[in-house]
C-alpha positions in Angstrom: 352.0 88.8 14.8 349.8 88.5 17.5 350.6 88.7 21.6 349.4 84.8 21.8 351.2 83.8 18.8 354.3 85.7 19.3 354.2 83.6 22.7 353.5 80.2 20.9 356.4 80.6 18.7 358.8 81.5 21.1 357.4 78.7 23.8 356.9 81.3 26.4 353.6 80.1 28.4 353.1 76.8 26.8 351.4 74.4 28.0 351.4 70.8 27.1 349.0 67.8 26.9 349.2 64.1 27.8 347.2 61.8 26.2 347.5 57.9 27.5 345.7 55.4 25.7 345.1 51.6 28.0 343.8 48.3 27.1 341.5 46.9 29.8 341.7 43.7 31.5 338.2 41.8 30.9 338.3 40.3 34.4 338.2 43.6 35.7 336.3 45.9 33.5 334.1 47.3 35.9 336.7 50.1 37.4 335.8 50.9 40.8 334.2 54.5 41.3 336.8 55.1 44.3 339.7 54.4 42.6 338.6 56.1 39.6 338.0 59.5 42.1 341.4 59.3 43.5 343.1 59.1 40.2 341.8 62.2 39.2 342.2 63.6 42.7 346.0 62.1 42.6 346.9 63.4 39.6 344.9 66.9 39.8 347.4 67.8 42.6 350.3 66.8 41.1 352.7 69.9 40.3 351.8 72.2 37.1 348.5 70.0 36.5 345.8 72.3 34.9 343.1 69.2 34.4 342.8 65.8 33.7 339.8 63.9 32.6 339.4 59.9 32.2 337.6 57.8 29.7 336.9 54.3 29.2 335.5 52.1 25.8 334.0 49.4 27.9 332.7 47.4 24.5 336.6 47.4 22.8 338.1 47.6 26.4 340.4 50.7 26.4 341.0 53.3 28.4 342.5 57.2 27.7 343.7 60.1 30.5 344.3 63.3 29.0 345.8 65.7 31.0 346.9 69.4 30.5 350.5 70.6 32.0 352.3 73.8 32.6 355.7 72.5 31.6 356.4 69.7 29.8 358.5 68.4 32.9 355.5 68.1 34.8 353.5 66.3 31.8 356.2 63.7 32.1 355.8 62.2 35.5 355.5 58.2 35.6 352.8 56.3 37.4 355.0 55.5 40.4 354.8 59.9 41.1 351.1 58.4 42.1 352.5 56.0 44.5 349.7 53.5 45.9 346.7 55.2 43.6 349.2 54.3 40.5 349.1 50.8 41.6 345.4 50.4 42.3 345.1 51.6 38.5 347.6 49.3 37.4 345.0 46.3 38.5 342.6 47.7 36.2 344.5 47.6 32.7 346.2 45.0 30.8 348.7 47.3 28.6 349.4 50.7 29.3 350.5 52.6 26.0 353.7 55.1 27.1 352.3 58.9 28.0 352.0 61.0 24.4 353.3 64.4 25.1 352.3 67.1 23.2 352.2 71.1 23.2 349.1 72.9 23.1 349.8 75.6 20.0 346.0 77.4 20.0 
């Protein structure tokens, strides 16, 4: 067994993903540029954050954040850890799906 996979299979230095998937409110589809830079500022110095990268679907109006963790703790923060940036991104979307959580295995 490899050095990486002996580490995989015993969880030592995992890291985890966290996918959300959004539907976008059509009143507001055009997300703001400054909001959209502090969400990814927000959430980039967050604890145990490795990267984060937004996306949007303007024609079927959803949104998805994926985000990669050093503990799966970390991945699991809610909105509200944002505090006023969390609520300037609630405005933009009409459902918010709950975080998927997921470790990385290669």
């Amino acid at each position: 067994m490899s050095a990486v996979a002996g580490q995989l299979a015993t969880g030592e230095d995992a890291m985890f993903v966290r996918i959300v998937r959004s539907r976008l409110d059509p009143s507001r589809l055009e997300v703001d540029p400054q909001v959209a830079a502090a969400l990814t500022a927000a959430v980039k110095a967050m604890p145990g954050n490795q990267s984060f990268a937004a996306a949007i679907d303007r024609p079927n109006l959803r949104s998805v954040t994926i985000s990669t963790w050093d503990t799966q703790e970390h991945a699991s923060y809610a909105l509200d850890a944002l505090g006023e940036v969390g609520t300037r991104v609630r405005a933009f979307v009409a459902q918010t799906d709950r975080p998927e959580i997921y470790e990385i295995i290669g």
